[in-house]
VEXROSE-181835 format. One line per 5 residues: number of its first residue (from 1); their letters; for each residue x, y, z of C-alpha. Coordinates in pm, 1 decimal. Example, Ala and Ser with C-alpha at 12.3 -4.5 7.8 and 13.67 -1.06 7.14 Angstrom:
<recs>
1 = as = 1230.0:-450.0:780.0; 1367.0:-106.0:714.0
</recs>
This chain:
<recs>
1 = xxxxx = -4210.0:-1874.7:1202.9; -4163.4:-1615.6:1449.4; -3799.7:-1655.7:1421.0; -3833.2:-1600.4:1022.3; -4109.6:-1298.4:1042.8
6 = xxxxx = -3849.6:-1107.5:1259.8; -3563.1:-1174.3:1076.6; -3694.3:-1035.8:739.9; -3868.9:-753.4:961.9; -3583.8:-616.9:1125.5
11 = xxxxx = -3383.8:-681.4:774.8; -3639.6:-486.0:543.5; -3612.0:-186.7:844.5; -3198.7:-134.6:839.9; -3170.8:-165.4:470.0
16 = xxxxx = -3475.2:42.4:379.6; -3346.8:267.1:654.7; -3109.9:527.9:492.0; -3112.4:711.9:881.4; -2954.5:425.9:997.1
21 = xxxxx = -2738.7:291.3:704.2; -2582.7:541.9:474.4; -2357.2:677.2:164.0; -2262.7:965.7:278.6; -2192.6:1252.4:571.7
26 = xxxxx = -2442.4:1464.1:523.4; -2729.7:1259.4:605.6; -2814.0:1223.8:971.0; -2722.7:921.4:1181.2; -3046.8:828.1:1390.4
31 = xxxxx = -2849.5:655.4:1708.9; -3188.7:630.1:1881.6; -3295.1:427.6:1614.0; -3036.0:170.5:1555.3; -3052.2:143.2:1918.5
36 = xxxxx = -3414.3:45.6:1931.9; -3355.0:-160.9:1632.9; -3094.6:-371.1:1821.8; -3245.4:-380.9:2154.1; -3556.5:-579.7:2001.9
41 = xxxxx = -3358.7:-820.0:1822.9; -3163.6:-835.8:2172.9; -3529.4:-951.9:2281.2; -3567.6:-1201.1:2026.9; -3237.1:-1383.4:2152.5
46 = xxxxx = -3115.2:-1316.0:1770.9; -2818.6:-1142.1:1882.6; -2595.6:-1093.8:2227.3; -2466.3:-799.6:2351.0; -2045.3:-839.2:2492.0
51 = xxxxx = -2006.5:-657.6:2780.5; -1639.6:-680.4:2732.9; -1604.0:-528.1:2412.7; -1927.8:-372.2:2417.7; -2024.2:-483.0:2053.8
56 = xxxxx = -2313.0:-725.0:1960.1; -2301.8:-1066.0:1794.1; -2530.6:-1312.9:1659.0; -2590.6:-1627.2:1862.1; -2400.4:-1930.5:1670.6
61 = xxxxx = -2722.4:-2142.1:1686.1; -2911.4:-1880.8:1530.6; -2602.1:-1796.6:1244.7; -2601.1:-2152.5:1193.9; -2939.5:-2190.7:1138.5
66 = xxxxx = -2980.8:-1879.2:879.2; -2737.9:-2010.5:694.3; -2738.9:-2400.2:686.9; -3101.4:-2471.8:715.1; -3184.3:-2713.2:446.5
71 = xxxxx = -3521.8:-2576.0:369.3; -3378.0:-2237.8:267.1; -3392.3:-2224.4:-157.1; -3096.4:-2113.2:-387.8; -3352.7:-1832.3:-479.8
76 = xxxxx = -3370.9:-1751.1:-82.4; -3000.3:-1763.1:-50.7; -2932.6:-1554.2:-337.0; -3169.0:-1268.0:-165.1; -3034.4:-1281.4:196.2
81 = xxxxx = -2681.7:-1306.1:58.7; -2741.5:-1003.2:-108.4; -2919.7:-836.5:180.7; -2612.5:-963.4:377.4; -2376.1:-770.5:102.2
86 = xxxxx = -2593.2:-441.9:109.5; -2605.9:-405.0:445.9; -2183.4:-431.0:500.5; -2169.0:-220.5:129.5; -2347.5:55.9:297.6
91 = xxxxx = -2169.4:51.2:583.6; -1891.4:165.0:388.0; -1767.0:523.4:336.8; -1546.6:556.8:-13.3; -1306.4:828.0:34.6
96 = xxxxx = -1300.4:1177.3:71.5; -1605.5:1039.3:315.2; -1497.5:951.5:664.1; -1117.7:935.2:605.8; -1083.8:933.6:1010.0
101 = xxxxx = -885.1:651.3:1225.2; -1217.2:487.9:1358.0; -1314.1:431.7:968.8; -1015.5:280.1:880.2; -1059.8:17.3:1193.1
106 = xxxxx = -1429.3:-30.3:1099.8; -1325.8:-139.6:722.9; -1041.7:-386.6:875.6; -1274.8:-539.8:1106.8; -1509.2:-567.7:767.6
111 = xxxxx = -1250.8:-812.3:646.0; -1401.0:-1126.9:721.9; -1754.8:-1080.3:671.8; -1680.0:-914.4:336.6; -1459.1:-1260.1:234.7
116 = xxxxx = -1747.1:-1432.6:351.7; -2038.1:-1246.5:150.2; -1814.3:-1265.4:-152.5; -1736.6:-1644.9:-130.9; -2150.1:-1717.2:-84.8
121 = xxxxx = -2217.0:-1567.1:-326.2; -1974.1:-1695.2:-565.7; -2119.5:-2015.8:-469.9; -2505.9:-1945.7:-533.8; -2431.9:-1808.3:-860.7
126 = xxxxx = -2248.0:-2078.2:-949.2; -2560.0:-2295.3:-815.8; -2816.4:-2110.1:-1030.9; -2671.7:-2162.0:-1345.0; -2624.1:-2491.1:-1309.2
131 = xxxxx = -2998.9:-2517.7:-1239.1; -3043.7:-2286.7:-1519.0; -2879.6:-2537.4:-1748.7; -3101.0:-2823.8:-1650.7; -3402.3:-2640.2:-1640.2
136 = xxxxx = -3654.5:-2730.9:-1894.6; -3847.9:-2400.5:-2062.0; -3915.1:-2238.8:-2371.2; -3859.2:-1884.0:-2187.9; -3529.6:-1726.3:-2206.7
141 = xxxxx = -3311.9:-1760.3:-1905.0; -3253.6:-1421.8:-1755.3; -2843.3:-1329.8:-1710.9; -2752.5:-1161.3:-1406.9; -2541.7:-822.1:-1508.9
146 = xxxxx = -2315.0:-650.7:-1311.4; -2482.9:-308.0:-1263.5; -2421.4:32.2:-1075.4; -2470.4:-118.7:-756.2; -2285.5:-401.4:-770.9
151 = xxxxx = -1998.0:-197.7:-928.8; -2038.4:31.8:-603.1; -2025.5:-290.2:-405.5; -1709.2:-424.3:-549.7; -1510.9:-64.9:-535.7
156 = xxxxx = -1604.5:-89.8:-152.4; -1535.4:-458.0:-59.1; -1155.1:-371.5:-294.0; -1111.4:-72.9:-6.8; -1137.6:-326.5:244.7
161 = xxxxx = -920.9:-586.3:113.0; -661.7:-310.2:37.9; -639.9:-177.7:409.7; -611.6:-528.4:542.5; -299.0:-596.8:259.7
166 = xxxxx = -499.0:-780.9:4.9; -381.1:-579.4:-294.0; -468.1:-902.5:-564.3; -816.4:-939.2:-442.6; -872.8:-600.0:-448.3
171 = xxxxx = -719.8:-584.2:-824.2; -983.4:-803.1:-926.7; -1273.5:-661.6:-808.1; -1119.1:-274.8:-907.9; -1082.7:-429.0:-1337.5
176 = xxxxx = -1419.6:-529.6:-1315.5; -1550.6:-165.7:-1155.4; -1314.2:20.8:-1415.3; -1399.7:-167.9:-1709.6; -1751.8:-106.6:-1622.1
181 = xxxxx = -1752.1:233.3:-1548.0; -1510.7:336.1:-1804.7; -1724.2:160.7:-2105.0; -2041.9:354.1:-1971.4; -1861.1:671.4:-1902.9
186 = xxxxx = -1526.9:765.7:-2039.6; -1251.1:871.6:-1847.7; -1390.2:1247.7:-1899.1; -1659.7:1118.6:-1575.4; -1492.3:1171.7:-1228.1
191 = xxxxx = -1614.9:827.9:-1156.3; -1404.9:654.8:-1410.1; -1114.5:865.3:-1331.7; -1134.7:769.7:-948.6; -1173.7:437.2:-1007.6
196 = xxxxx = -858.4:469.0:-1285.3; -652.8:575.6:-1008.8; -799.1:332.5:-720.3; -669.8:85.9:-967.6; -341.7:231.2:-1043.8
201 = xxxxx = -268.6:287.2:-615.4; -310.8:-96.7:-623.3; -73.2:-167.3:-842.0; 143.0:66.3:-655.2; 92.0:-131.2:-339.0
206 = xxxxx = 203.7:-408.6:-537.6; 515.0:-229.2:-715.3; 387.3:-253.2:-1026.3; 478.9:70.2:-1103.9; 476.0:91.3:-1452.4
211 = xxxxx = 116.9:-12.4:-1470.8; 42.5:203.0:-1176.9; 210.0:506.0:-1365.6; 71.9:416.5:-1697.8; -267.1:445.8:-1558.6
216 = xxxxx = -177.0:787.3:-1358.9; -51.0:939.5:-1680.0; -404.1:890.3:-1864.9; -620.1:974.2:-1593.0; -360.7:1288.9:-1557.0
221 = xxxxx = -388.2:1348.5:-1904.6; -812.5:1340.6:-1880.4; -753.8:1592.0:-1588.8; -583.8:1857.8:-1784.8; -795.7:1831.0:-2106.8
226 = xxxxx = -1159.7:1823.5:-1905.2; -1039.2:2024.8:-1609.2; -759.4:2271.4:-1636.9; -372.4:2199.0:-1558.2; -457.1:2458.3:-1212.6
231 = xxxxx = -768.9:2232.5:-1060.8; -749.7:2057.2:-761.3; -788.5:1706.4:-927.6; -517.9:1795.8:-1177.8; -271.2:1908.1:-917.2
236 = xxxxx = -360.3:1577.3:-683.5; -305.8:1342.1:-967.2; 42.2:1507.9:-1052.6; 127.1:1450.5:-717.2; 18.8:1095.4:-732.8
241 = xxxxx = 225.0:1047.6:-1097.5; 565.3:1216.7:-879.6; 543.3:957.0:-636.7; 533.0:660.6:-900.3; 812.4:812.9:-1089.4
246 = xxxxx = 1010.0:803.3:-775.7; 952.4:486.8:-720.5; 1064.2:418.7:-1150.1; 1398.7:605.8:-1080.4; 1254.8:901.2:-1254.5
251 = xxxxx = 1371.3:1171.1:-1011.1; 1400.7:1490.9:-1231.2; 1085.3:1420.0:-1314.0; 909.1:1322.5:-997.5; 1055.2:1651.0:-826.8
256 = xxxxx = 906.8:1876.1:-1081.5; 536.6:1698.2:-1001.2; 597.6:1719.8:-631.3; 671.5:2075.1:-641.8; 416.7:2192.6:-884.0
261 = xxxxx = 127.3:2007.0:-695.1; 270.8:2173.2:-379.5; 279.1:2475.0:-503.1; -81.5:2482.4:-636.1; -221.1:2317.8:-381.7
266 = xxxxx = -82.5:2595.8:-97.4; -304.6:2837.7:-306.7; -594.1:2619.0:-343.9; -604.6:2435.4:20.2; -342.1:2637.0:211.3
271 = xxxxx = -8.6:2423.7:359.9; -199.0:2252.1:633.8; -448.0:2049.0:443.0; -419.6:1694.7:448.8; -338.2:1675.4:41.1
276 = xxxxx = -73.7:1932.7:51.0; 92.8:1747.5:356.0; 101.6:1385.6:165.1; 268.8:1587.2:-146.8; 484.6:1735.7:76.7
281 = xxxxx = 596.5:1395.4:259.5; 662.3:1245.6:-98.8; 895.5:1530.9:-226.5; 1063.5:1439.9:128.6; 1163.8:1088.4:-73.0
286 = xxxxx = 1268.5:1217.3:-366.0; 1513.9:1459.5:-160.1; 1655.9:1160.2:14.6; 1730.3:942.2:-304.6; 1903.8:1290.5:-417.2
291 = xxxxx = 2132.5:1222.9:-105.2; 1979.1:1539.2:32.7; 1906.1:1415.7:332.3; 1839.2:1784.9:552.1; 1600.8:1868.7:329.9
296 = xxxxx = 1391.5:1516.0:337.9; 1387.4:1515.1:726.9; 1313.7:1908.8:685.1; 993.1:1755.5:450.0; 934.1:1447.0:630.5
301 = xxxxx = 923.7:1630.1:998.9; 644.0:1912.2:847.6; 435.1:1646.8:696.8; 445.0:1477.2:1038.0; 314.7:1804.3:1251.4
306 = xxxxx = 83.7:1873.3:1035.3; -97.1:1513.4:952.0; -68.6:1433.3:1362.6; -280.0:1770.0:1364.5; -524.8:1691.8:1102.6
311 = xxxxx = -562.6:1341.4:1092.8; -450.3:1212.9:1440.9; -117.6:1067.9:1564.5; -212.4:726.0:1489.4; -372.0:736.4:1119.7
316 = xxxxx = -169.3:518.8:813.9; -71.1:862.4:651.4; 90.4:1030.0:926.3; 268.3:670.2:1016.4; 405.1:627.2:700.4
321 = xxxxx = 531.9:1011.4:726.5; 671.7:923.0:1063.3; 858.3:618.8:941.0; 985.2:813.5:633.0; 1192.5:1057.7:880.7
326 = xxxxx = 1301.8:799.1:1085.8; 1490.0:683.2:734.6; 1566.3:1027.5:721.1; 1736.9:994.1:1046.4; 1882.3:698.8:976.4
331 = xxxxx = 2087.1:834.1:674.4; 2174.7:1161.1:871.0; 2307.3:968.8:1168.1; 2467.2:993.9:1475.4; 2254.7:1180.9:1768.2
336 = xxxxx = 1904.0:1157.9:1587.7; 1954.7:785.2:1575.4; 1789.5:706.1:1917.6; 1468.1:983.0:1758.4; 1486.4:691.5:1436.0
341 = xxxxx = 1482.5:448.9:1711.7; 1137.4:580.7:1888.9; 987.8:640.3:1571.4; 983.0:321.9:1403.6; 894.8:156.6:1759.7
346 = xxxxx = 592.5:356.8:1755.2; 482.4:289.9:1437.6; 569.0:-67.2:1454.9; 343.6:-95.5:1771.5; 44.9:69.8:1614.0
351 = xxxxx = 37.7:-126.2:1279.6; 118.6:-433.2:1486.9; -232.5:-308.4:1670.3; -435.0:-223.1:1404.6; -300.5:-427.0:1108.5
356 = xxxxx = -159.8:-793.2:1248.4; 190.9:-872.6:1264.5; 180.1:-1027.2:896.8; 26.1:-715.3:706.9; 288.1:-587.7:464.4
361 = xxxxx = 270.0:-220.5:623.2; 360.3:-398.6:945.1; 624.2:-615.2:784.5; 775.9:-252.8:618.9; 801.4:-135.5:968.3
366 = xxxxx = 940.3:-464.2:1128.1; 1270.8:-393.5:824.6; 1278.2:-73.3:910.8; 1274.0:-112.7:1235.9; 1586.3:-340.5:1220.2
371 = xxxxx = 1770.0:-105.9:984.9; 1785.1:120.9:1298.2; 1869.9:-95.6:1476.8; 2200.2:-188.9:1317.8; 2245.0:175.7:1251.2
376 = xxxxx = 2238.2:162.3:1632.8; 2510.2:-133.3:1634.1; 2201.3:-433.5:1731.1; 2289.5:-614.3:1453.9; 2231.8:-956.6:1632.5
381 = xxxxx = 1879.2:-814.7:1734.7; 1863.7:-693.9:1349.8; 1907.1:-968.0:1184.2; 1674.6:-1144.8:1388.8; 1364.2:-931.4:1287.7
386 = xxxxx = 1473.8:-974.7:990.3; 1520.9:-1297.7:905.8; 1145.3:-1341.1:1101.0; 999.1:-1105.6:864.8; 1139.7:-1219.1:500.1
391 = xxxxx = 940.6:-1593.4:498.1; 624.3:-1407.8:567.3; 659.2:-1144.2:308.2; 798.0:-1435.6:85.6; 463.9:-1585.3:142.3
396 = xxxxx = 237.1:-1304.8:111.6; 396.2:-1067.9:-145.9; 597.4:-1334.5:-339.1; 990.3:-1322.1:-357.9; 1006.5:-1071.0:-640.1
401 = xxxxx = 775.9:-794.4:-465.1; 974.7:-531.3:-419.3; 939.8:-515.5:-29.3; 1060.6:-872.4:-19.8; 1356.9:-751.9:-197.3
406 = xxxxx = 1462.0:-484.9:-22.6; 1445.5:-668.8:306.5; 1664.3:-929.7:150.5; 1911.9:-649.3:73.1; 1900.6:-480.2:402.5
411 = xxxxx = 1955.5:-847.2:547.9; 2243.4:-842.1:391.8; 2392.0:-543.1:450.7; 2355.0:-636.1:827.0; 2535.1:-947.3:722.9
416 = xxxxx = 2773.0:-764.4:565.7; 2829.6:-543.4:929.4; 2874.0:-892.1:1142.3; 3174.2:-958.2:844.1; 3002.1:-1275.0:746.1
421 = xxxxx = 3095.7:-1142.4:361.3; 3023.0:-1478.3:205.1; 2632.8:-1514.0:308.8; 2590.7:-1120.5:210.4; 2726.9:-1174.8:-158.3
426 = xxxxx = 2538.9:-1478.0:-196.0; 2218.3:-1268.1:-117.9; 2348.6:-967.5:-307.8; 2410.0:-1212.2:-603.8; 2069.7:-1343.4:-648.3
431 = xxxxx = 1864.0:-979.0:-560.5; 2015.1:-795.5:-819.7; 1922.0:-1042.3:-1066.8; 1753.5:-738.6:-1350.5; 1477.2:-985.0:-1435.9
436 = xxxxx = 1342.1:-942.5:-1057.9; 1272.2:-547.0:-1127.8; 1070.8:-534.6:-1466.3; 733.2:-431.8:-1346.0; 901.7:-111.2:-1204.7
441 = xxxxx = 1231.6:-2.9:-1437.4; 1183.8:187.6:-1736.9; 1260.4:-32.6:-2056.8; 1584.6:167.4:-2117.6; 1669.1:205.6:-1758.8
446 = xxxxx = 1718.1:41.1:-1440.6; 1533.1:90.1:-1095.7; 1718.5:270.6:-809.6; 1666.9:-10.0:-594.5; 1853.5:-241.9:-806.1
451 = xxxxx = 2174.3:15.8:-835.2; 2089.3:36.3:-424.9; 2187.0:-352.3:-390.7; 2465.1:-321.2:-643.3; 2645.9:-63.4:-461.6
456 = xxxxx = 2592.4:-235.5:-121.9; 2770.4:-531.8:-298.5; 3053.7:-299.7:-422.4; 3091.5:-192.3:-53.8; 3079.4:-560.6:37.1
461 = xxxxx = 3355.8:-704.7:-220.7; 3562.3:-416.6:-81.8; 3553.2:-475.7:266.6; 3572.0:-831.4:210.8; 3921.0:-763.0:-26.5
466 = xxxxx = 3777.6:-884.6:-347.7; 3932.4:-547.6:-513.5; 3873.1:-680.5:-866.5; 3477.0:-802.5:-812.8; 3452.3:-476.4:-663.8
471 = xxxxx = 3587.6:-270.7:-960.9; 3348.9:-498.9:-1208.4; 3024.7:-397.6:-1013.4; 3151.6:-34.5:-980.2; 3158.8:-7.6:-1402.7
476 = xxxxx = 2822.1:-218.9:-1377.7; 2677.7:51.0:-1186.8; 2835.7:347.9:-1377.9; 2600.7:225.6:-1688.2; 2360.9:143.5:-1494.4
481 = xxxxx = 2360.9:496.9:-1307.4; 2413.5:655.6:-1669.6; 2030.5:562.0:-1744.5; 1836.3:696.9:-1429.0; 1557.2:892.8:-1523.5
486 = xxxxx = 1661.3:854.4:-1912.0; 1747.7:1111.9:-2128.2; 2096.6:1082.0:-1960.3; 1980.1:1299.5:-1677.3; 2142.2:976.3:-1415.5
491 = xxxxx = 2517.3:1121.6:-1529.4; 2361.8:1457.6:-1334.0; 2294.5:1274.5:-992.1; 2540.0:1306.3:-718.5; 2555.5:935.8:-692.5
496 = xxxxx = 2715.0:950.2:-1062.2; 2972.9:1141.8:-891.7; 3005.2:948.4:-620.7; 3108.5:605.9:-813.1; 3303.4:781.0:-1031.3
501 = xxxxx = 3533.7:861.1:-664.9; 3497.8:563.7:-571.7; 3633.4:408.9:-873.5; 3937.7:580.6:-813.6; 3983.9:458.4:-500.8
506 = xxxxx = 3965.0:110.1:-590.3; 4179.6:119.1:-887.3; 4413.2:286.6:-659.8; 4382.0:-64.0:-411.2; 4398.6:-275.6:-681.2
511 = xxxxx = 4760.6:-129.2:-790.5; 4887.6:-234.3:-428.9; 4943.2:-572.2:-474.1; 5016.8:-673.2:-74.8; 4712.8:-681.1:-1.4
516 = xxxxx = 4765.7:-483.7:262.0; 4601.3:-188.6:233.0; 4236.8:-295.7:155.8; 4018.8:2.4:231.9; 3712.8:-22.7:432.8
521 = xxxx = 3441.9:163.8:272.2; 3184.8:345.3:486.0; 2845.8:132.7:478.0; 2556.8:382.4:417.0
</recs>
């Protein structure tokens, strides 16, 4: 009993306590407190301290015996489970609170015991209505509802499944929070919009960008009505929208976002705040699918001073900046290879680190990585990242995500560098498949990373002497090219002019019919 009377003592104190637990930054952490707090149950023997790691645990007698003892009702359950569930909820910062590198560790580490909470309690529910259904009374049976705080619980438990690469069981616990919140509120509530766009950076995640961007256009739409086209929000979400409509092949478009958002957010927050930086980092993208590749390492290389500044070295925004100019340098070439080089090293280590080697950011990096490398001539080295990389994101994304596809056509452009043509088309064959791109092309358009693998297996026919396959894909890709961005605006972008050269060139081959002078194409 002594065991039990502490327990619920200790229990009642930390969740009652909102000096030691809380929601947000401006109430004060009581350290002395907490301390006290864990020193007694230290006492008790109901948790160790680790030297090592200096962290405490529960002893696995005492876990086992909380949780498994027989005597312990469903009702019981139910209450610690939630206790259990408000104690990791609050715990929890959402963002703008504690953005900082320590949070983001803190939620990753959350992982397991979140899965866990969410699993018991899955399976008590499920327990109490089936003793609901055999349970004889002429009362009503009350229904549990899914309320403000369980909505806040669900938002925060999706945060941590996102950060540790769980986008689908994030998804579902996001619906259920928007669906909620939007029925109560309306999307003119900052809530429902937050949530909306939560939601929508999911799908992202995912590359399910037309869901993502159908969501970003409404919540941008609520922004401008309720808010002004000039307010902070408004200017955030646009940037948001530009970097979905990159992603859709939407350039024109995205660009005009991008630089709008910039340029109000400069007045608002000045060029060093952290929201100005990310806008700045994705107009760096858009400037490198317009070939311009200067100007993205130009964007990429400010976004990565300033986010090392404000949000440390090490945090997942100024990585992905970092690994965004080593593409840069990639495409520019030459010298600033070995820079590429260091970069995506770096930021392969530190997701390796702080993610595990199968997280999708991690897996990004790992391609990346090996895209360098062959840039650098390790094409052996390459292809074995590589090929250790695709099964896993096969696994974890599925074979149609649109990481797993790029890899696959990166793989075989490496292939295609080691002249083992046959294996390349084969994979250049089956990725461009157009089915394998609807949740991200527009429905009269195709998406820039199908075009990308079409015109690496242009390049590939060519060097390989197929002159005539080559020629077919080339006026595949000249419609295809036609509808980037619709409205014809894809007949504007360089790369229209640059298959309409090439073209040329291999009409010109296909005339010499010695086969002897089969050109071989540069392999960007």
């Amino acid at each position: 009993m002594l065991l039990v009377r502490s327990i619920v003592r200790w229990t009642r104190l930390i969740l009652k306590s909102s000096l030691v637990l809380r929601d947000n930054e401006e109430e004060r952490f009581d350290e002395d407190r907490l301390m006290d707090a864990l020193d007694q149950l230290s006492q008790l023997s109901l948790i160790n301290y680790q030297d090592a790691t200096e962290s405490y645990s529960m002893h696995p007698l005492v876990h086992t015996w909380v949780r498994e003892r027989p005597q312990m009702s469903t009702c019981e359950q139910a209450l610690w489970c939630q206790a259990a569930a408000t104690t990791l909820s609050r715990s929890i910062l959402l963002p703008p609170l504690d953005i900082t590198e320590s949070a983001e560790s803190l939620r990753r580490h959350l992982l397991p015991h979140v899965n866990h909470v969410l699993d018991f309690q899955s399976k008590v529910q499920s327990r109490i209505s089936e003793n609901q259904k055999i349970r004889k009374s002429i009362w009503p049976v009350t229904v549990s509802t899914f309320g403000r705080m369980q909505a806040l619980e669900a938002a925060k438990f999706s945060l941590v499944n996102v950060q540790n690469g769980y986008f689908a069981e994030a998804e579902i616990l996001q619906v259920k929070v928007r669906d909620f919140v939007c029925a109560r509120l309306g999307m003119e509530h900052a809530a429902a919009r937050k949530i909306t766009l939560f939601l929508a950076g999911t799908y992202s995640l995912q590359m399910r960008m037309n869901k993502a961007a159908g969501l970003q256009e409404e919540v941008l739409q609520a922004c401008k009505t309720h808010l002004g086209p000039d307010h902070l929000e408004t200017l955030k979400v646009m940037d948001t929208l530009g970097a979905s409509r990159c992603f859709q092949g939407r350039f024109k478009e995205a660009r005009e976002l991008h630089e709008k958002a910039i340029e109000g957010m400069i007045k608002s927050l000045g060029p060093d705040h952290e929201d100005t930086l990310l806008a700045v980092d994705n107009l760096g993208r858009v400037m490198w699918r317009y070939f311009k590749y200067a100007e993205a390492r130009d964007l990429h290389a400010k976004a990565v001073d300033g986010m090392t500044k404000t949000l440390g070295p090490a945090h997942e925004k100024t990585l992905v900046a970092k690994e965004c100019l080593a593409i840069a340098y990639l495409s520019i070439g030459g010298d600033v290879l070995g820079t590429a080089h260091d970069l995506m090293v770096e930021v392969l280590e530190e997701r390796k680190t702080k993610l595990g080697e199968e997280q999708p950011w991690t897996l990004l990096a790992i391609c990346n990585l090996a895209r360098v490398k062959s840039g650098l001539e390790d094409h052996v080295e390459a292809e074995r990242l590589m090929r250790a990389a695709l099964p896993i994101a096969q696994r974890n994304l599925g074979e149609n995500h649109f990481g797993t596809l790029a890899g696959t056509t990166h793989l075989a452009q490496v292939l295609v560098r080691q002249c083992r043509y046959e294996e390349a088309e084969t994979m250049f064959t089956d990725v461009i498949q157009r089915q394998r791109y609807e949740s991200a092309a527009r429905e009269d358009g195709e998406h820039p990373d199908r075009i990308l693998a079409m015109w690496y297996l242009l390049q590939c026919y060519q060097t390989h002497g197929k002159i005539a396959d080559a020629i077919r894909v080339c006026d595949e890709l000249v419609t295809a090219v036609s509808t980037i961005g619709g409205q014809g605006l894809g007949l504007l972008h360089p790369f229209a002019k640059k298959l309409q050269v090439r073209r040329e060139e291999l009409i010109a081959l296909e005339v010499d019919t010695d086969g002897t002078s089969v050109m071989e194409p540069a392999v960007t």
